[in-house]
N, C-alpha and C positions, 0 to 999 in steps of 0.2 A: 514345481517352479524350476525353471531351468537357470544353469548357470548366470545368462546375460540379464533376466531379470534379477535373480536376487544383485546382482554386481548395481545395477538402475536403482533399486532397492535402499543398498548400502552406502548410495552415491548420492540420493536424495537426504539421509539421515543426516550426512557430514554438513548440509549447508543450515545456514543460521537464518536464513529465511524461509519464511512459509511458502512448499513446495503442494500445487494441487492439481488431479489428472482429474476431469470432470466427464463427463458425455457432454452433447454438442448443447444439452438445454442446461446446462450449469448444475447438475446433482454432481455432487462429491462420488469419486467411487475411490480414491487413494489421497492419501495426504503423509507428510511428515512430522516427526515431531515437533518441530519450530513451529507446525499449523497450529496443534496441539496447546504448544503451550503461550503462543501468540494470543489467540481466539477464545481457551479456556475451556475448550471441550477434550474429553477422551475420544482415540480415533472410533471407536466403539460409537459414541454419541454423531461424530464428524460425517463418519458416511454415509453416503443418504441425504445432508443436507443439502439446501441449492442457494448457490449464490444469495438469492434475497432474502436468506437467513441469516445472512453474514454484511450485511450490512443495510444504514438505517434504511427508511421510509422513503426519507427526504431526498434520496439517490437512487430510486430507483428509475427514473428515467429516463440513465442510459443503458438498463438492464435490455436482454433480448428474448422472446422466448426460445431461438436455436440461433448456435453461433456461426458465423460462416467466417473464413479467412477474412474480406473485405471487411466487418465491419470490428477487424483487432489493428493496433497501431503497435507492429509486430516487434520491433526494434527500440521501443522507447517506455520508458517508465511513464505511465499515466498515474497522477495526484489521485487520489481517492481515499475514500473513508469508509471503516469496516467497525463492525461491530461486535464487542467480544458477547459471549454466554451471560457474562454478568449485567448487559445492558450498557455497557460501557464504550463510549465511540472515541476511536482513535484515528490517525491521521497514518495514510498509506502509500505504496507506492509501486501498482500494478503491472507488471508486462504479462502480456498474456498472446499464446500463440494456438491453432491448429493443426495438429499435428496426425496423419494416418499412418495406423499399423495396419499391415492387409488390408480389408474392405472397410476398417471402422474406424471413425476420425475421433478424436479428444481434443477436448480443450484444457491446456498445463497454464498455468498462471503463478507464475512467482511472483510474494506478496511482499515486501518490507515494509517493518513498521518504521514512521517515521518520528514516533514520540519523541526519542530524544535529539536526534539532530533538528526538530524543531526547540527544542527546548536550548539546547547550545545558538543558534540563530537568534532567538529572543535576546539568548544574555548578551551576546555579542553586540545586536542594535544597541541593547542599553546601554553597554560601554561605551560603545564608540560614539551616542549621543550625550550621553546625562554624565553629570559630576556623583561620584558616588556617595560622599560624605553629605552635598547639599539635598540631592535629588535633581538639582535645575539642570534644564539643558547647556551643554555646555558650548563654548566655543566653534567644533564644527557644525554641529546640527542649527547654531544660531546663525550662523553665513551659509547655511545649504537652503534655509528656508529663505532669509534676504535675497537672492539669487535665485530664485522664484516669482520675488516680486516682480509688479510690472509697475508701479510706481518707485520714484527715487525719493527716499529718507531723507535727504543731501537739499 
């Protein structure tokens, strides 16, 4: 391994997202540890797999069987849902690009989980609709929904 890999190497460890270089039909040939401990496999178990291992059934859809530049939305976080080892689905947050070295293209996909900034989001809505002592909705969410109506109360 030459200097500018291992430096590629050492520069995917430091990020806290799940970092993955795939071939063009989505089998894993490198992952980072955040994949690791995202996902819930050892890199040992990780490569090798292909994408529709890693996430459920019900998405596979917009899966491809080989990727090409046109069909990634290269610049933008795409919602998606990924499934850990333990069977467990979590809520994600995709970019994925095309990239050639020499004659051979890869597909790199930086993953984020998105569990808990969903989780902070929820609590958020609740505050800012619900009384938290009664549970009832409170005063804004009761004039956001009146302001909906197409009939007048009045």
């Amino acid at each position: 391994m030459d200097k500018t890999q291992e430096l590629i190497l050492k520069i995917m460890e430091l990020s806290i997202d799940a970092i993955f270089i795939d071939d063009t039909s989505g089998n894993v040939i490198q992952c980072n540890n955040a994949a690791e401990k995202m996902f819930g496999y050892n890199k040992g178990e990780m490569i090798g797999l292909n994408i529709s291992d890693l996430i459920p059934k019900d998405d596979y859809a917009y899966l491809k069987p080989t990727y090409k530049k046109e069909d990634l939305f290269e610049n933008e976080y795409i919602p998606r849902r990924n499934i850990r080892k333990d069977g467990t689905v979590f809520p994600t947050e995709v970019n994925s690009k095309i990239v050639t070295v020499g004659d051979k293209e890869y597909l790199i996909a930086f993953v984020h989980d998105m569990t808990e900034e969903n989780k902070i989001k929820e609590r958020l809505f609740y505050l800012s609709n619900y009384d938290e002592l009664t549970a009832l909705r409170n005063r804004r969410a009761i004039l956001s929904l009146l302001s909906t109506q197409k009939e007048s109360f009045c």
